[in-house]
N, C-alpha and C positions, 0 to 999 in steps of 0.2 A: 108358673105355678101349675102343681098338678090339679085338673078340673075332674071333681068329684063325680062318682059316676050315678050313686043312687039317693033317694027322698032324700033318706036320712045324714046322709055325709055333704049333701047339697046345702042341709039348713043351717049342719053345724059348721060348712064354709063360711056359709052366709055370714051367722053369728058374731063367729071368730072376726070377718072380718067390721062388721057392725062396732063393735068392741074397739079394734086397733082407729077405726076411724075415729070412733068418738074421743078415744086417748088421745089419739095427734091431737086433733083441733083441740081439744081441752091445753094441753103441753104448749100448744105454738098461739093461742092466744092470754094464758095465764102465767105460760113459766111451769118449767116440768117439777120443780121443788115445791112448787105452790098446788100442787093438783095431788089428792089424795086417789089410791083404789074407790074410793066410797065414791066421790065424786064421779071416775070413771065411770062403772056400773049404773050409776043413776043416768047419768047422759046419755049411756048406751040402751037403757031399760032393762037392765040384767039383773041377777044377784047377784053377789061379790061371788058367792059359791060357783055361780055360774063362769065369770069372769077368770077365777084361777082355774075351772076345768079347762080355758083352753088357751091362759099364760099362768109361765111359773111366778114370775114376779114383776113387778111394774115396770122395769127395764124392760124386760119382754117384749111389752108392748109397745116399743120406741122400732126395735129392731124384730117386729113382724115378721119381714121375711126374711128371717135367720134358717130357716132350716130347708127351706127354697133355693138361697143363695149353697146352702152345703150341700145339696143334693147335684147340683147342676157343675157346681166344682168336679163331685165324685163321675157323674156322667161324662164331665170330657175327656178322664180315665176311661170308665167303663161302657161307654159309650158309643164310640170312637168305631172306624170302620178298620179292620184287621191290617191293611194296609197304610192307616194313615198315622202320620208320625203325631208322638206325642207334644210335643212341645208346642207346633204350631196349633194343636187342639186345648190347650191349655192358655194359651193364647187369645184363642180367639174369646173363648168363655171371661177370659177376667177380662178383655177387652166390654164384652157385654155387661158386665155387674158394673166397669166402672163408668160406661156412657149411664147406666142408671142411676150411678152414684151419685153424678156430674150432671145431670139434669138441670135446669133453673130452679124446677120446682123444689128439687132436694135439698139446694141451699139453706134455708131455713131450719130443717131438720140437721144439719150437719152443725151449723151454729149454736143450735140447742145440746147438742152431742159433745162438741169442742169443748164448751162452757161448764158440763157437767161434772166432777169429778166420778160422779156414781154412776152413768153413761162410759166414759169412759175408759172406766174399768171392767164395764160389761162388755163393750166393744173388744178391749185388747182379750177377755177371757174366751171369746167368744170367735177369735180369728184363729186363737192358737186349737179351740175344738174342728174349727173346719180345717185346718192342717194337718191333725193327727190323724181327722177322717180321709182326707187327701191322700196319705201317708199310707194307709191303710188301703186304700185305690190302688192305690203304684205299686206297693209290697205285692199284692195281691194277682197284679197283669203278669200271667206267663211271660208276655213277649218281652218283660221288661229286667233281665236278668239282673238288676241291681240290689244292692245288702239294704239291709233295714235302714240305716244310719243313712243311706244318698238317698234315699225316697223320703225321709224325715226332712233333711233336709231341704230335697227338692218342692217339697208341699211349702215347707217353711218361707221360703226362697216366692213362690207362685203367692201366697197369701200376703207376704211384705209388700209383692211389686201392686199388687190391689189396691192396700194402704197406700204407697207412697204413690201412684201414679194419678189416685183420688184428688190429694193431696197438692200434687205438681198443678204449675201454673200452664201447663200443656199438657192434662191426662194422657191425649192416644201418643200424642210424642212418647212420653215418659214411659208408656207399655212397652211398646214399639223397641226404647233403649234399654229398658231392663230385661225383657226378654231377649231380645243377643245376647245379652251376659248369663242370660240363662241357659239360655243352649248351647251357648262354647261350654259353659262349665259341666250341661250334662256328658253332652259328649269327649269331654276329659273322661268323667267318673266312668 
């Protein structure tokens, strides 16, 4: 996460993140259907007003580091040292989100997420926004002379193997195998 440099973006880290903790523990001790905005807010000491200034909707607040996780996708694109290849720098990043994913501690959160219809589907809307932005990465690297259509799909292809390698009953295995298939397939395209 990027660490905020002055007073005022320090307090509204703080805040934001004040908020996201008071929601988990609310969500993983009552059940995320049973936990209202109102409720958050009060736990956290906020106003609800305060509360959507810095989530859109109480999903949000499940998946906190959503725009952390897309930023750091986009930097293994953009990122990247001029001579290093892409694949294995795309690699190495979703390897990193998924030992995070994959945590002990995460379990609990992920079980709450599975169970949820409304999680979900916030999750699936929210994989396919970080691919588009991925997409938009790739299109955009000169070094990377491929059509809009193999960078779409190459994001799509990198954001699946996150899901499923979370998923698998051996994450880094499952990175590990879905990346080979990923990078015979780039260097087909």
């Amino acid at each position: 996460m990027t660490v905020p440099t002055g007073r005022r973006e320090r307090k509204k880290a703080a805040t934001r993140q004040k908020i996201a903790d008071a929601a988990l523990r609310l969500f993983l001790e009552r059940g995320y259907e049973a936990v209202g905005i109102r409720d958050v807010a009060a736990e956290a000491d906020v106003a609800v007003t305060t509360l959507f200034s810095h989530f859109a909707s109480k999903e949000a607040l499940v998946f906190e580091q959503d725009e952390d996780f897309e930023q750091r996708l986009t930097r293994a694109v953009t990122g990247r040292a001029p001579d290093e290849p892409l694949i294995p720098a795309l690699r190495r990043e979703v390897l990193a989100l998924v030992r995070h994913c994959t945590a002990d501690s995460a379990a609990p959160v992920w079980h709450m997420i599975d169970t949820s219809p409304a999680l979900r589907e916030y999750e699936e809307s929210m994989r396919l926004r970080h691919a588009e932005s991925l997409a938009v990465a790739l299109a955009a690297d000169p070094g990377l002379p491929q059509t809009t259509t193999a960078c779409r799909a190459l994001a799509r292809f990198v954001i699946d193997a996150y899901a499923l390698a979370r998923e698998a009953e051996e994450p880094e295995a499952a990175v590990d195998e879905i990346f080979r298939m990923i990078e015979a397939a780039w260097e087909v395209a």
